[in-house]
C-alpha positions as CSV (number, residue, x, y, z in Angstrom):
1,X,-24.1,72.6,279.2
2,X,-24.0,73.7,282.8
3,X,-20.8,75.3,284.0
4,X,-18.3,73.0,284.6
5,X,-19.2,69.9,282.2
6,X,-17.7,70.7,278.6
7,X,-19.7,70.1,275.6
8,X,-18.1,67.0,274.0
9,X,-18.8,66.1,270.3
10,X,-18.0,63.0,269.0
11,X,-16.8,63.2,265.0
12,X,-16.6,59.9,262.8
13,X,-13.1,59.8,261.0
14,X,-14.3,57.1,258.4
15,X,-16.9,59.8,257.2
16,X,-14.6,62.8,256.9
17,X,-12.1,60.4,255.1
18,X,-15.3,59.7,252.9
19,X,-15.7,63.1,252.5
20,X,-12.1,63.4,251.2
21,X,-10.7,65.5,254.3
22,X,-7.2,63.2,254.2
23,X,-6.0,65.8,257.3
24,X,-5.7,64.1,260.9
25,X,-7.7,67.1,262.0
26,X,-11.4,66.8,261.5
27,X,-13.6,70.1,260.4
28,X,-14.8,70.0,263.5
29,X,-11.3,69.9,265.1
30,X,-10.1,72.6,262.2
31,X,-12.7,75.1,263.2
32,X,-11.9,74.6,266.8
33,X,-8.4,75.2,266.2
34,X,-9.1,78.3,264.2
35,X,-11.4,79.9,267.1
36,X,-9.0,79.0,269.3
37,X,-6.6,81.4,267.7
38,X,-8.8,83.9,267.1
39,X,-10.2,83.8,270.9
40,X,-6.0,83.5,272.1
41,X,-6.7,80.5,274.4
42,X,-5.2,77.5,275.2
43,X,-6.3,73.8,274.4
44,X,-4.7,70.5,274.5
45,X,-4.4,68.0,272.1
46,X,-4.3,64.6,273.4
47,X,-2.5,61.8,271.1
48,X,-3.9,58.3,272.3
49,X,-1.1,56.3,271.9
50,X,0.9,53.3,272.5
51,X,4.3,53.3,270.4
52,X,4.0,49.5,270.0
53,X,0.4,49.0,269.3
54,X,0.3,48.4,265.7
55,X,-2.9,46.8,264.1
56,X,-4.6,47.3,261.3
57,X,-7.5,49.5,260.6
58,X,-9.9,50.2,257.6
59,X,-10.0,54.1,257.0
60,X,-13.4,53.8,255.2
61,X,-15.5,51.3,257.6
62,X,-12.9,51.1,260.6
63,X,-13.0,47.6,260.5
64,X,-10.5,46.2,262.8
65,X,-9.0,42.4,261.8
66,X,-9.9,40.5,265.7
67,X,-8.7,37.0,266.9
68,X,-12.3,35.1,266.7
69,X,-11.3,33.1,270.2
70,X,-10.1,35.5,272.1
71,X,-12.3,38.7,271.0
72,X,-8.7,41.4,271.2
73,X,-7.1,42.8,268.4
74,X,-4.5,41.1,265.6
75,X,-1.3,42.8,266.3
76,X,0.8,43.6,263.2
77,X,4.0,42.0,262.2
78,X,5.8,43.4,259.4
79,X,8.1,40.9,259.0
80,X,5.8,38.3,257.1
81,X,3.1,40.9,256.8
82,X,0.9,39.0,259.7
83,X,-1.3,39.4,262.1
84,X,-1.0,37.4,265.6
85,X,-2.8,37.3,268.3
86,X,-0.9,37.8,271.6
87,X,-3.5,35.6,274.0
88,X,-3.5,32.5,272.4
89,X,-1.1,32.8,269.5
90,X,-3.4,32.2,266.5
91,X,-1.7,34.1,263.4
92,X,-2.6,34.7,260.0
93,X,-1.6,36.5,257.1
94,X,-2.7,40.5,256.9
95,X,-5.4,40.8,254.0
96,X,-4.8,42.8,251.6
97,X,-7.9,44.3,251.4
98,X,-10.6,44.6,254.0
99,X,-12.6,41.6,254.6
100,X,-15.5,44.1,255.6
101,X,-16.3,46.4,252.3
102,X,-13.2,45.5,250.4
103,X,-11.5,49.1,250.3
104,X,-7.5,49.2,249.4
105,X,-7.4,51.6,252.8
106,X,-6.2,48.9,255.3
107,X,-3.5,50.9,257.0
108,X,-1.1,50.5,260.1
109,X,-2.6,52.9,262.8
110,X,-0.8,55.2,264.9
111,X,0.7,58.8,264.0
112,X,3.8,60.1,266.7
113,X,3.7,63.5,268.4
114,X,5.7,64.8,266.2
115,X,3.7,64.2,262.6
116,X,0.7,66.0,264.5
117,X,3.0,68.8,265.6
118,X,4.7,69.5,262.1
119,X,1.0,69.3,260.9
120,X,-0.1,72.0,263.2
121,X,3.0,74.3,262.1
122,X,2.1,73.6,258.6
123,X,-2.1,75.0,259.1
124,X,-1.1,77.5,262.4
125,X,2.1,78.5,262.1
126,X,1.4,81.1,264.9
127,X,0.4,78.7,267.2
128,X,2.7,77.9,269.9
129,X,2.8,74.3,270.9
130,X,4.5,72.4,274.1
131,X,5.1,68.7,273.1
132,X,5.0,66.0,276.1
133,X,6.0,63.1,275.3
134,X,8.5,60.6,276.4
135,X,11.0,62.0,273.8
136,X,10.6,65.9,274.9
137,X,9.8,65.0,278.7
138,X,12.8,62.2,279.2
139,X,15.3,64.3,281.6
140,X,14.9,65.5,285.1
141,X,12.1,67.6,286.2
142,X,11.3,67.6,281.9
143,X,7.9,67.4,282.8
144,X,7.4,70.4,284.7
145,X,9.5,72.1,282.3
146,X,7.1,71.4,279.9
147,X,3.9,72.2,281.8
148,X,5.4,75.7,283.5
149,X,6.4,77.0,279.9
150,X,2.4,75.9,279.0
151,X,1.4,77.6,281.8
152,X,3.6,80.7,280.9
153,X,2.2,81.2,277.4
154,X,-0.3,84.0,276.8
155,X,-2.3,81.1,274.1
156,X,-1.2,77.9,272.4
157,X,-1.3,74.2,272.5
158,X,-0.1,71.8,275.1
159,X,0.4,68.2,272.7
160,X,1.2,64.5,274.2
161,X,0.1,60.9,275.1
162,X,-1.2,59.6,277.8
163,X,0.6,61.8,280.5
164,X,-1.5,64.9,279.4
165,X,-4.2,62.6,280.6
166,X,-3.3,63.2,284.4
167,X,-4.4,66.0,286.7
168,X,-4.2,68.9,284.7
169,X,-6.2,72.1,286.2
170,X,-5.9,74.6,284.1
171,X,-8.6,77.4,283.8
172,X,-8.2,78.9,280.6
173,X,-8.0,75.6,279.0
174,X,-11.3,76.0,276.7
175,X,-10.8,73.3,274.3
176,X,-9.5,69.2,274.6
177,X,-9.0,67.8,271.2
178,X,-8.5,63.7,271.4
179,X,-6.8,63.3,267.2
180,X,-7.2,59.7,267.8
181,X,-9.1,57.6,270.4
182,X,-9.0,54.2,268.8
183,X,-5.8,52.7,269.8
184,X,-6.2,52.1,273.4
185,X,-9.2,50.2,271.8
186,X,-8.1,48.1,270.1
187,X,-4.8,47.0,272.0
188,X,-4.7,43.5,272.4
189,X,-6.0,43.4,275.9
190,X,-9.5,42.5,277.0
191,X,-9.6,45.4,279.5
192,X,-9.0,47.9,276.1
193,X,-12.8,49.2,276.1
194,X,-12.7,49.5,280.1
195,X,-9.4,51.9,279.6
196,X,-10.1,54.1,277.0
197,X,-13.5,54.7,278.2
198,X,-11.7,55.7,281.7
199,X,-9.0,57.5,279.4
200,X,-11.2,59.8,278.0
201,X,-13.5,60.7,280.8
202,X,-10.1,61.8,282.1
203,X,-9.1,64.0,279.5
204,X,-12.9,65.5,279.0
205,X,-12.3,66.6,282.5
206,X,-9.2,69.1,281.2
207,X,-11.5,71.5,279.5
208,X,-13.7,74.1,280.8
209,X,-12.1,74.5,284.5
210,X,-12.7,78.5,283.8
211,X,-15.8,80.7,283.0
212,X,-16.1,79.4,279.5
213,X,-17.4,75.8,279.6
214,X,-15.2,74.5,276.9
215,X,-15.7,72.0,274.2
216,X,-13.8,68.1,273.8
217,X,-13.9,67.0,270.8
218,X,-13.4,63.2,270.4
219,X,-12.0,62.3,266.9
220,X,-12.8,58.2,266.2
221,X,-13.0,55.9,263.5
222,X,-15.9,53.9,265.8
223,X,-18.4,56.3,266.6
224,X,-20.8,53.6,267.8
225,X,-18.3,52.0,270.5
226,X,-19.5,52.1,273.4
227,X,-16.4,53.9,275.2
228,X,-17.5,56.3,272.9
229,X,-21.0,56.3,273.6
230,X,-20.9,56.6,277.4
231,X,-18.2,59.3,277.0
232,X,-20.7,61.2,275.3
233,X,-23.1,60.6,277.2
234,X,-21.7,60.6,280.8
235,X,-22.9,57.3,281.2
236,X,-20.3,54.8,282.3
237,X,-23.0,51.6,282.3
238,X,-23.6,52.3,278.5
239,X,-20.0,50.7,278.6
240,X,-20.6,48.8,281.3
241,X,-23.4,46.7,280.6
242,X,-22.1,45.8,277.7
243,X,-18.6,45.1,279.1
244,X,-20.4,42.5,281.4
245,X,-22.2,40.4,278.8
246,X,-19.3,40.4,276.3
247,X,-16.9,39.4,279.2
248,X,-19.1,36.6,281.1
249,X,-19.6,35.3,277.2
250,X,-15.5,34.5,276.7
251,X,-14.8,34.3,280.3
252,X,-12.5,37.2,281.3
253,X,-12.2,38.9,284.7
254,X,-14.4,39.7,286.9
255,X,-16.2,36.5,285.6
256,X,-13.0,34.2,285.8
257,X,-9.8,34.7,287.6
258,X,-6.7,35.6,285.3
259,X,-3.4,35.2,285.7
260,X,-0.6,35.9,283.0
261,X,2.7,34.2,283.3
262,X,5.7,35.9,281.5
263,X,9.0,34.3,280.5
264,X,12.2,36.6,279.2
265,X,16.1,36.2,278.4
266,X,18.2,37.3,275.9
267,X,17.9,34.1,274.0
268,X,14.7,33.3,271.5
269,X,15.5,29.7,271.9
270,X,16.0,29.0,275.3
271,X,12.7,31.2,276.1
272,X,10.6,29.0,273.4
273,X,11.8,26.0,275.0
274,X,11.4,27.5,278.5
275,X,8.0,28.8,278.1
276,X,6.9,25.7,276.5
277,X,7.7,23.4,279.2
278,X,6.0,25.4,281.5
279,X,2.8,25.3,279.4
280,X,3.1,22.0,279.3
281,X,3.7,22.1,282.9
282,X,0.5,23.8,283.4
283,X,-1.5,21.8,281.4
284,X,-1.0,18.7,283.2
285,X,-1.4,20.7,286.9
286,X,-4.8,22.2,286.1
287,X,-8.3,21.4,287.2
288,X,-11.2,21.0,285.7
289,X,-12.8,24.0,284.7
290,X,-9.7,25.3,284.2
291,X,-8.1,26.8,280.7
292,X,-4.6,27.4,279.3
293,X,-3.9,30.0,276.7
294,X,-0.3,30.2,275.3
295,X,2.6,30.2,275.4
296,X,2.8,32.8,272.7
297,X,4.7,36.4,271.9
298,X,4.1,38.7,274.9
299,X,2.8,41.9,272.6
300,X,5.9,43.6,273.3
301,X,7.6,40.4,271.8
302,X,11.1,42.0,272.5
303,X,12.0,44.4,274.9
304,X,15.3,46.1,274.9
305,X,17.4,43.0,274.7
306,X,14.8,40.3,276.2
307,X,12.6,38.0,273.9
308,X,9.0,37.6,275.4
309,X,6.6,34.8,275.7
310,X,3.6,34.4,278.0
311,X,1.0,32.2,279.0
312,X,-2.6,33.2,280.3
313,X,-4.5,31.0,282.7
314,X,-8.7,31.4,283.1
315,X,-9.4,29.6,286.6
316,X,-12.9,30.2,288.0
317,X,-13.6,33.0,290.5
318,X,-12.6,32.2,294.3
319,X,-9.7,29.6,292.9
320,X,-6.2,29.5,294.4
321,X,-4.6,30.5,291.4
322,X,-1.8,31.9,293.3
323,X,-0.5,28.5,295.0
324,X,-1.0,26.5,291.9
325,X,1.3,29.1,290.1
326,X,4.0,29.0,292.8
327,X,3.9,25.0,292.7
328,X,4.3,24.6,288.8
């Protein structure tokens, strides 16, 4: 690659698990890891993560259960073992095998920072590592902190979420490991593709800033999206094109207008009752052409003490969605 643009190299999870490698690091990762030691240079490992964003996943075909209407991800409830969607409120119970190739492997997905850094210790116990995360990075100034001591160290690993994501220019950074980019995916948001495509263009752009051009290695259970693809290819419209004709098909922005109403308080009932008035409300207010999703469990159903419940309205491009909001 020329200098400057990182060689990236996608690896497919679902084959290495097929291969029996039960490690979060790949081979490719492994070997990457082990040069890096050997070389004494620095890499980051980017987590891509959400702490809510449970669904489930199939670790031998990476099927992901989807709502059928609404074309985002079933978000896993472990009380009642269900799946619900968080646009339109469908829910059903979580299968107990997947309904793609039938394997037992149907599994929560999401490993913290800190599994991935006691696995590190465990295979490179030489290897220094600075965790960011909102756990290490949660007082004053933590952040720096965290990126001057990174910047201090001779060779070792930076580790975190989506902050490492940001403006990082460091030279001697020579490799960008991402252990998981599935679960921006597959949050339960239509723009989920659009993100973790922009996500990982971000993060490709850590490595290599030096003389060596660098490698990113992209670790995914879907080696076929098309995030993915145009990643690898430094082709946004691979994404793009596709993005379009999928969104123009179930009427998402830019193709409709969207707007999403949310209703808290510290009581479940009077939020229910709240919410549902007002999607009655909007129901009767709409115009033709118009569409109502909801009221159901905002995906962060609870926040602190709140309970959460929101609706979605679709209203086609150029409407005044704003004034019909404010007068309901």
């Amino acid at each position: 690659t020329a200098h400057g643009l990182p060689d990236v190299r996608i690896v497919d999870m679902g084959a290495e698990f097929g291969d029996g490698n039960r490690s979060m690091f790949s081979k490719t990762l492994t070997e990457a890891l082990n040069a890096l030691v050997v070389k004494k240079s620095k890499g980051v490992l980017f987590l891509n993560r959400r702490g809510f964003a449970s669904f489930l996943l199939c670790r031998e075909c990476g099927y992901v259960p989807r709502c059928e209407n609404c074309s985002v991800s079933l978000t896993y409830h472990e009380r009642g073992d269900r799946l619900t969607c968080h646009h339109c409120g469908h829910t059903e119970p979580s299968p107990v095998v997947c309904p793609r190739c039938q394997s037992p492997y149907l599994r929560k997905f999401g490993a913290g920072t800190q599994r991935v850094e006691d696995e590190i210790h465990a295979q490179w116990p030489d290897l220094p590592v600075v965790r960011m995360d909102a756990d290490t990075t949660s007082g004053k100034g933590g952040h720096e902190r965290a990126l001057a001591a990174f910047e201090d160290m001779e060779s070792g690993l930076l580790l975190g979420t989506q902050m490492v994501a940001k403006g990082l220019d460091y030279p001697e950074v020579t490799l960008v490991g991402v252990i998981n980019a599935d679960t921006t995916m597959h949050l339960p948001d239509f723009r989920a593709a659009e993100r973790t495509y922009q996500l990982l263009e971000q993060v490709s752009g850590r490595a290599g800033r030096g003389e060596d051009p660098g490698l990113v290695v992209i670790q995914t259970y879907w080696p076929d999206h098309p995030a993915i693809l145009a990643v690898a290819a430094r082709d946004a419209d691979l994404l793009y094109n596709e993005e379009r004709e999928l969104r123009s098909a179930i009427g998402w922005a830019p193709y409709r207008r969207i707007a999403n109403i949310l209703v808290s308080g510290e009581t479940a009932t009077a939020v229910k009752a709240y919410s549902d008035a007002l999607g009655a409300a909007f129901r009767t207010a709409i115009r033709d052409g118009w569409e109502v999703l909801g009221p159901s469990d905002a995906a962060l159903a609870r926040v602190k003490r709140a309970y959460r419940r929101h609706i979605v309205l679709k209203a086609p491009p150029g409407s005044a969605l704003g004034p019909l909001v404010r007068e309901v």
